[in-house]
C-alpha positions as YAML, in Angstrom:
chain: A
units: angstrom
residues:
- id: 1
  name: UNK
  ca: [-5.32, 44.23, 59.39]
- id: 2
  name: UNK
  ca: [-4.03, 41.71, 57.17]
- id: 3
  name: UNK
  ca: [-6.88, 39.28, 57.56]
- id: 4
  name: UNK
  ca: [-8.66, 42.31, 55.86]
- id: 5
  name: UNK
  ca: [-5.63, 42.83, 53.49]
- id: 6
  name: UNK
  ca: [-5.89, 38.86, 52.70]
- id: 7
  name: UNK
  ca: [-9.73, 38.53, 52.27]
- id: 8
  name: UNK
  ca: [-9.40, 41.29, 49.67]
- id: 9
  name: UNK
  ca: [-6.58, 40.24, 47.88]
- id: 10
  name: UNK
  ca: [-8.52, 36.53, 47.44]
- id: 11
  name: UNK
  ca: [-12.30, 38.41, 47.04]
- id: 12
  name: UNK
  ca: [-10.67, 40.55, 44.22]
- id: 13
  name: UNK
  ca: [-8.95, 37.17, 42.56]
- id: 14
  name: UNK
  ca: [-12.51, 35.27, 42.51]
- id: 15
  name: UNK
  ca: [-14.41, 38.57, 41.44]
- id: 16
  name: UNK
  ca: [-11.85, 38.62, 38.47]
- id: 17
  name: UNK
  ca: [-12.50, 35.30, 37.89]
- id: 18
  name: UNK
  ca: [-16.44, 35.78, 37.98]
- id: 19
  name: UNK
  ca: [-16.57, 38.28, 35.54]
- id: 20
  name: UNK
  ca: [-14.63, 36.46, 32.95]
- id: 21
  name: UNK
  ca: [-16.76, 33.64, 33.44]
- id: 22
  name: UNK
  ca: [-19.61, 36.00, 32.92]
- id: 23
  name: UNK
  ca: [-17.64, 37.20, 29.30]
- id: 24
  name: UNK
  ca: [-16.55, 40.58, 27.89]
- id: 25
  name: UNK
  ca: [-18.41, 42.98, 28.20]
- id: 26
  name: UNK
  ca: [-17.89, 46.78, 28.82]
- id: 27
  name: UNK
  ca: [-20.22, 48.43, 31.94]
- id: 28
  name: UNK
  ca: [-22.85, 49.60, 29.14]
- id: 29
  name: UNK
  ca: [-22.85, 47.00, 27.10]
- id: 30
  name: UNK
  ca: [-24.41, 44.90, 30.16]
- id: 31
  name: UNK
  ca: [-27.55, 43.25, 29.73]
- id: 32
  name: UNK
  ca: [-30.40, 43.98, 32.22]
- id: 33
  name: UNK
  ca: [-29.82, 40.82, 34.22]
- id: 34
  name: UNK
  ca: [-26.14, 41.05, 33.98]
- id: 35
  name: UNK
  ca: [-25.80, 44.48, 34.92]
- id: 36
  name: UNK
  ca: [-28.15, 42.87, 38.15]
- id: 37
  name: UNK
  ca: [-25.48, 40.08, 39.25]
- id: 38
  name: UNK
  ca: [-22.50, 42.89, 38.29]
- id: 39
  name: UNK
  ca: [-23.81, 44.81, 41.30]
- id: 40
  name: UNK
  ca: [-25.14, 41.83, 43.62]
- id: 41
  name: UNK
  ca: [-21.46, 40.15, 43.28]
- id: 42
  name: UNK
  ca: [-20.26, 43.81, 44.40]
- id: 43
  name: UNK
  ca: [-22.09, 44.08, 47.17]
- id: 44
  name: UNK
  ca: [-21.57, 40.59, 48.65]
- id: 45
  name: UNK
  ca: [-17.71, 40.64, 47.93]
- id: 46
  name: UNK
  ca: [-17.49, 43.63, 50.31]
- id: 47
  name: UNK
  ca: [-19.36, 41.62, 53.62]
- id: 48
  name: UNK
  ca: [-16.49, 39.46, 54.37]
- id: 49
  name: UNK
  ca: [-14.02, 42.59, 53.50]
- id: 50
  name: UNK
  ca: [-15.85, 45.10, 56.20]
- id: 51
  name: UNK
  ca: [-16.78, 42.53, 58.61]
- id: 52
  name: UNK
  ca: [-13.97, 39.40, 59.10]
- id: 53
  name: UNK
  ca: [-16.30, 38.02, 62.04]
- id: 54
  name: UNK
  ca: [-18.07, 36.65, 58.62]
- id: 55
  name: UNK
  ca: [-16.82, 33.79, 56.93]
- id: 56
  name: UNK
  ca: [-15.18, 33.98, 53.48]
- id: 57
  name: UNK
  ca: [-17.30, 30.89, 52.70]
- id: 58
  name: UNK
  ca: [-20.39, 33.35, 53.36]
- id: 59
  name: UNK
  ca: [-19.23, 35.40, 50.06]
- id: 60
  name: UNK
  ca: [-17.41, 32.99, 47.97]
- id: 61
  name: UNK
  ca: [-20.51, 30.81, 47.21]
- id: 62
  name: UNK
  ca: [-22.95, 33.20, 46.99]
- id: 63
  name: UNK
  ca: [-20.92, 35.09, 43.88]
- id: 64
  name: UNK
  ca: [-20.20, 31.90, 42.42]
- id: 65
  name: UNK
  ca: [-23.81, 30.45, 42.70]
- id: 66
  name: UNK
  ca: [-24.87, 34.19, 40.89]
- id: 67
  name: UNK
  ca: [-22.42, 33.96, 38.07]
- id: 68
  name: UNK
  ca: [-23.12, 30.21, 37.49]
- id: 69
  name: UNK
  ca: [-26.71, 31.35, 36.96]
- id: 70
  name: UNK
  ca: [-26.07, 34.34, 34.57]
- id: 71
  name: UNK
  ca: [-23.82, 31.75, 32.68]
- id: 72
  name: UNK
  ca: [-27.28, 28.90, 32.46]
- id: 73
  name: UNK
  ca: [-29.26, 31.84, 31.94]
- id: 74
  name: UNK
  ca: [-27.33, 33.02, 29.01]
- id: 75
  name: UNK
  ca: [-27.48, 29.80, 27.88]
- id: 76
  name: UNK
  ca: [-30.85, 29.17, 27.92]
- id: 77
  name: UNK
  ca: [-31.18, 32.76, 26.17]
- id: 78
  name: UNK
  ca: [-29.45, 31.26, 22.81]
- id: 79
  name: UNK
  ca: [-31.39, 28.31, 22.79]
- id: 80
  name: UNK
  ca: [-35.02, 30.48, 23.31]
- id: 81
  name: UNK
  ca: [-35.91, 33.69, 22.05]
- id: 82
  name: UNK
  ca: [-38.71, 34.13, 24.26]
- id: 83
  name: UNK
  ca: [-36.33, 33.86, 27.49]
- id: 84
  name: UNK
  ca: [-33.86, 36.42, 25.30]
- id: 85
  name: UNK
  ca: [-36.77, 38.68, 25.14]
- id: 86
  name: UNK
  ca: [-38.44, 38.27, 28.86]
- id: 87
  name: UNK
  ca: [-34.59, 39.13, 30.67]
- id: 88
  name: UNK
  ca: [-32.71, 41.37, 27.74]
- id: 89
  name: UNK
  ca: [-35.81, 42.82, 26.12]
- id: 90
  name: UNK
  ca: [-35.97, 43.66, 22.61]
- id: 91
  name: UNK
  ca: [-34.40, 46.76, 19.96]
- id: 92
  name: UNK
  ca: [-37.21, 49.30, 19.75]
- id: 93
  name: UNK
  ca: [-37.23, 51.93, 16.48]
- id: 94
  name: UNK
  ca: [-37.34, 55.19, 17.59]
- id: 95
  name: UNK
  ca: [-36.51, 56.74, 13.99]
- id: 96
  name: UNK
  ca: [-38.02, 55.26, 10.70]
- id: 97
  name: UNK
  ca: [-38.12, 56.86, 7.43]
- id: 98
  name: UNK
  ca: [-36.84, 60.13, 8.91]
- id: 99
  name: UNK
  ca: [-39.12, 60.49, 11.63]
- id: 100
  name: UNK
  ca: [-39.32, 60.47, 15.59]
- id: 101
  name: UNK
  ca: [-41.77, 57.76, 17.16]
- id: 102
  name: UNK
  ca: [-43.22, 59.58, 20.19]
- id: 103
  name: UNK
  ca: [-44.95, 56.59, 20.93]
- id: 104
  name: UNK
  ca: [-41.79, 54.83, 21.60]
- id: 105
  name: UNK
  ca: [-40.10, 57.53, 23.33]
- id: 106
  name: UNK
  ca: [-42.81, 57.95, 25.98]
- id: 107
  name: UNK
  ca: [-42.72, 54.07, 26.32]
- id: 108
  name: UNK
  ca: [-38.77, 53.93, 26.67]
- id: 109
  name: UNK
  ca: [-39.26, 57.26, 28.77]
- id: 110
  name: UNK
  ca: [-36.66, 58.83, 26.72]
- id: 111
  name: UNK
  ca: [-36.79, 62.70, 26.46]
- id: 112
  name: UNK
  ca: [-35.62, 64.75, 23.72]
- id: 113
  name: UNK
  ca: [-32.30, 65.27, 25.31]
- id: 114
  name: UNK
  ca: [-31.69, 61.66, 25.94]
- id: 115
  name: UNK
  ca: [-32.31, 61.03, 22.00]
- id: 116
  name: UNK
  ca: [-30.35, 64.23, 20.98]
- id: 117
  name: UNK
  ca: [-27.28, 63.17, 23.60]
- id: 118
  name: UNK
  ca: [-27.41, 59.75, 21.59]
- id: 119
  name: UNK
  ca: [-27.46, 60.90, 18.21]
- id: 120
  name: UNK
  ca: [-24.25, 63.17, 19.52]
- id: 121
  name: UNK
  ca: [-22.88, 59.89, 20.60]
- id: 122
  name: UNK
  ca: [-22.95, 58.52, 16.99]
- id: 123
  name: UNK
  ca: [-21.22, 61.76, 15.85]
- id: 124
  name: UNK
  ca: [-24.41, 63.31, 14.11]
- id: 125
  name: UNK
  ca: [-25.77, 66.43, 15.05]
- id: 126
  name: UNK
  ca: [-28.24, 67.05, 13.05]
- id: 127
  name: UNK
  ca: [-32.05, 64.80, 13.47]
- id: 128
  name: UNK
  ca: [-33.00, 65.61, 10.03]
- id: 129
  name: UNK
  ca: [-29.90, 63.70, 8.23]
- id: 130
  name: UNK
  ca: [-31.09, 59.92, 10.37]
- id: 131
  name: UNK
  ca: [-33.44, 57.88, 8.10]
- id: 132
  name: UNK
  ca: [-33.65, 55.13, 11.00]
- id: 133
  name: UNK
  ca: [-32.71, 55.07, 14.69]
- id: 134
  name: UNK
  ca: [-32.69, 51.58, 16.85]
- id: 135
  name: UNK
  ca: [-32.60, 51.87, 20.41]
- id: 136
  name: UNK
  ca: [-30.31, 48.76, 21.63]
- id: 137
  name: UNK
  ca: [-31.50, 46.50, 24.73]
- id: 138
  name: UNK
  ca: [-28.29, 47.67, 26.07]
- id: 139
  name: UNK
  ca: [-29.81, 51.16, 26.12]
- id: 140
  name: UNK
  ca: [-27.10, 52.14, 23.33]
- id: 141
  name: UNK
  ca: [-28.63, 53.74, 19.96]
- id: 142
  name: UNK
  ca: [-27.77, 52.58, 16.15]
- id: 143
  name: UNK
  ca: [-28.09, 55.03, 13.74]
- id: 144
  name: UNK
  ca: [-28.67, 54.73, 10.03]
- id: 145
  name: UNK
  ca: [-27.82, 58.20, 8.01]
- id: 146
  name: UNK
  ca: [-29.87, 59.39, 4.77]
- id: 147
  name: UNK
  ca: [-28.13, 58.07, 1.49]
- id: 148
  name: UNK
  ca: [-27.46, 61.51, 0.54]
- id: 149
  name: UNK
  ca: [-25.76, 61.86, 3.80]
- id: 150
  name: UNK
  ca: [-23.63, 59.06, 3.91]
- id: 151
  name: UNK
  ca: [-20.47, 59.18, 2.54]
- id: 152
  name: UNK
  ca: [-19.78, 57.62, -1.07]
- id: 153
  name: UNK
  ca: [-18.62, 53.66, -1.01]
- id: 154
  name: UNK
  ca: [-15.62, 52.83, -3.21]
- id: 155
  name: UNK
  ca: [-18.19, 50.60, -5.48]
- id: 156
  name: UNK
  ca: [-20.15, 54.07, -6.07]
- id: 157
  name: UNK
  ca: [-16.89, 55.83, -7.19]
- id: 158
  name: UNK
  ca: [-16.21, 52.83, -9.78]
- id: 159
  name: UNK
  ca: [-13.06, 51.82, -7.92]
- id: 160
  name: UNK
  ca: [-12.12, 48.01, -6.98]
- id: 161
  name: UNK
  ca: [-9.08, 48.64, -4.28]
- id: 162
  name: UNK
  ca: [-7.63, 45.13, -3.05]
- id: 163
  name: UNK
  ca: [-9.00, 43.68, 0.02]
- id: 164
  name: UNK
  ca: [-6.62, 43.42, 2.67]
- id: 165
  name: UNK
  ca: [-6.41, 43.05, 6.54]
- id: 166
  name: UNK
  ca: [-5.33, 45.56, 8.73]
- id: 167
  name: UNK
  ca: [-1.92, 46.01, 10.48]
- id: 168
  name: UNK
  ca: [-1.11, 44.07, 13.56]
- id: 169
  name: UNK
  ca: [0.56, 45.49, 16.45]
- id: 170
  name: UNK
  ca: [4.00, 43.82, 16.29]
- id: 171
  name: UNK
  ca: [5.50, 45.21, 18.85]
- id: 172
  name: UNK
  ca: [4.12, 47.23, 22.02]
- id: 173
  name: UNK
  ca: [6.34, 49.24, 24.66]
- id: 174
  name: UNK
  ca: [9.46, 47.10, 23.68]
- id: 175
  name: UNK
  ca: [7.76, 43.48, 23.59]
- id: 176
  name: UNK
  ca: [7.26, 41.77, 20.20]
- id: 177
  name: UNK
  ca: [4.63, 39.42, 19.64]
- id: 178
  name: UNK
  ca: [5.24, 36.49, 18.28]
- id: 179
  name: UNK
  ca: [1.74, 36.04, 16.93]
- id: 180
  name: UNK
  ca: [1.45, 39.01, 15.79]
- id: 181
  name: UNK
  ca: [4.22, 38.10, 13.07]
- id: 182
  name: UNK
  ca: [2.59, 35.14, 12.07]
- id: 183
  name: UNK
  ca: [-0.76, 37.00, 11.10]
- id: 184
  name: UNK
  ca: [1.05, 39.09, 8.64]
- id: 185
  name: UNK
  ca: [3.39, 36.14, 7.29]
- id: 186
  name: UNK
  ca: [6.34, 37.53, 8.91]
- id: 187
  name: UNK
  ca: [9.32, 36.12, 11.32]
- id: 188
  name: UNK
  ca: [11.78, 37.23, 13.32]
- id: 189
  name: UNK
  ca: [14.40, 37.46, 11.05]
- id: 190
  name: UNK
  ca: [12.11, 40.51, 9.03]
- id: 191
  name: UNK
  ca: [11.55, 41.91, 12.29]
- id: 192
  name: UNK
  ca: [15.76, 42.32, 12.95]
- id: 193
  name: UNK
  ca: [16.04, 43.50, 9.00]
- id: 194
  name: UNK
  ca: [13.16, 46.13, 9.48]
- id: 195
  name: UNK
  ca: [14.79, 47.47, 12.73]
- id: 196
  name: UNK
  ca: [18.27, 47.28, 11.38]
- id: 197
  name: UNK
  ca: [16.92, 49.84, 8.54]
- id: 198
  name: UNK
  ca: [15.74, 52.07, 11.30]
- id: 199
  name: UNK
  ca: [18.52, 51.55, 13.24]
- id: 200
  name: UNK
  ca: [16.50, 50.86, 15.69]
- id: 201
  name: UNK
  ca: [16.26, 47.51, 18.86]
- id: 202
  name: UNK
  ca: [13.15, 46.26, 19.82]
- id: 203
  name: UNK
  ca: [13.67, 47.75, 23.15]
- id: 204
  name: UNK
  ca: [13.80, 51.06, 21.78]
- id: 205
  name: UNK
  ca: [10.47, 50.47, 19.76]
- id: 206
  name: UNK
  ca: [6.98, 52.28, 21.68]
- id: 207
  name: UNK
  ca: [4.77, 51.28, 18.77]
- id: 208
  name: UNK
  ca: [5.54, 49.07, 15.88]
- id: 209
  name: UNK
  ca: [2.41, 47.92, 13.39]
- id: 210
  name: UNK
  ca: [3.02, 46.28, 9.57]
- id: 211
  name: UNK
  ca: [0.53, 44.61, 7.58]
- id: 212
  name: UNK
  ca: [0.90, 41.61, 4.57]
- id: 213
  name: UNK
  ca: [2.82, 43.41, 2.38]
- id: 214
  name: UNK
  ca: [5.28, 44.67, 4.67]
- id: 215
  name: UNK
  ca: [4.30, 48.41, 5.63]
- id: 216
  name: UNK
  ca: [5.41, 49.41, 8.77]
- id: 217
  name: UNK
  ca: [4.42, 52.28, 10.94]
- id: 218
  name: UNK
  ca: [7.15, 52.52, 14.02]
- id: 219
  name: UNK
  ca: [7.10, 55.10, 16.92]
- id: 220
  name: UNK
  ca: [10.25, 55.34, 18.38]
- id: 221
  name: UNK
  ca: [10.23, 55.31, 22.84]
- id: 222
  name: UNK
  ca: [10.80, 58.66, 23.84]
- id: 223
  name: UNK
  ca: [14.29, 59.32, 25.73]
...
């Protein structure tokens, strides 16, 4: 029993390892060919889990000789197109100018529900408001509203607000971050000044974001 508790501790440290290797990526934002070594490092990782009589050698370079390839292949992917096209495919328009491509539904095999559940996805509900529609090679959908149904930009309104960054999360369940501070141009001894105000420590802080010019949102832990 803890052989088995052993192998799995060190199988789950090298499949963490793997997939950062591999890069960030959330489960459907995987590529066709990463989404294929996501499930073959799976499967191998659980042989020498189920079975000890197998060697851990057995798993460890099999996973590492799979995500060494994904990470050449993805190389040679941004240095060719072509190769980016044969393993990830290409987007394929499945709206323009306001209408559905049937062509390239039947070839993506997508039905009417599939598009519909998509749109959904990109909070619009209604077909007749998309001017264009891009089908992703991650399967995802992009969706480009009618001008008359997007909302209005602040250069349409005649208004010029400042540019700024948004607020960085200074400090999270009680910890501060350091680099946090620096992004907005603010130390520790603001930090202490903006707490004393409140009252407040930074243990006793849940949430606490500010921006460049000092505006602070703060969400005290509950008791």
């Amino acid at each position: 029993m803890l052989i088995v508790l052993i192998r799995a501790m060190i199988l789950y440290l090298l499949i963490i390892i793997a997939v950062r290797l591999m890069g960030k990526r959330q489960i459907g934002e995987l590529q066709p060919s990463e989404l294929v070594i996501t499930i073959l490092v799976s499967n191998i990782a659980t042989l020498p889990i189920e079975d000890v009589s197998v060697p851990m050698i057995m798993g460890i370079v099999p996973i590492f000789t799979l995500v060494c390839l994904d990470v050449f292949m993805s190389q040679l992917s941004l240095w060719s197109r072509r190769v980016r096209k044969l393993f990830s495919g290409e987007p394929k328009i499945i709206i323009k100018g306001g209408k559905v491509d049937e062509k390239v539904m039947r070839s993506l095999r997508f039905t009417v529900d599939d598009l519909m559940e998509s749109l959904r996805s990109c909070s619009v509900f209604d077909i007749s408001t998309v001017q264009l529609a891009v089908v992703e090679t991650t399967g995802k959908i992009s969706v480009f509203q009618k001008q008359t149904e997007q909302p209005p930009a602040c250069s349409q309104l005649g208004l010029s607000p400042a540019c700024k960054d948004p607020p960085e999360l200074i400090i999270s369940d009680g910890e501060v971050s350091s680099a946090a501070l620096r992004a907005v141009g603010k130390d520790k001894k603001w930090l202490d000044t903006e707490l004393g105000r409140r009252a407040l420590s930074a243990e006793g802080v849940f949430i606490l974001t500010a921006d460049r010019d000092g505006v602070c949102t703060v969400i005290k832990k509950e008791v």
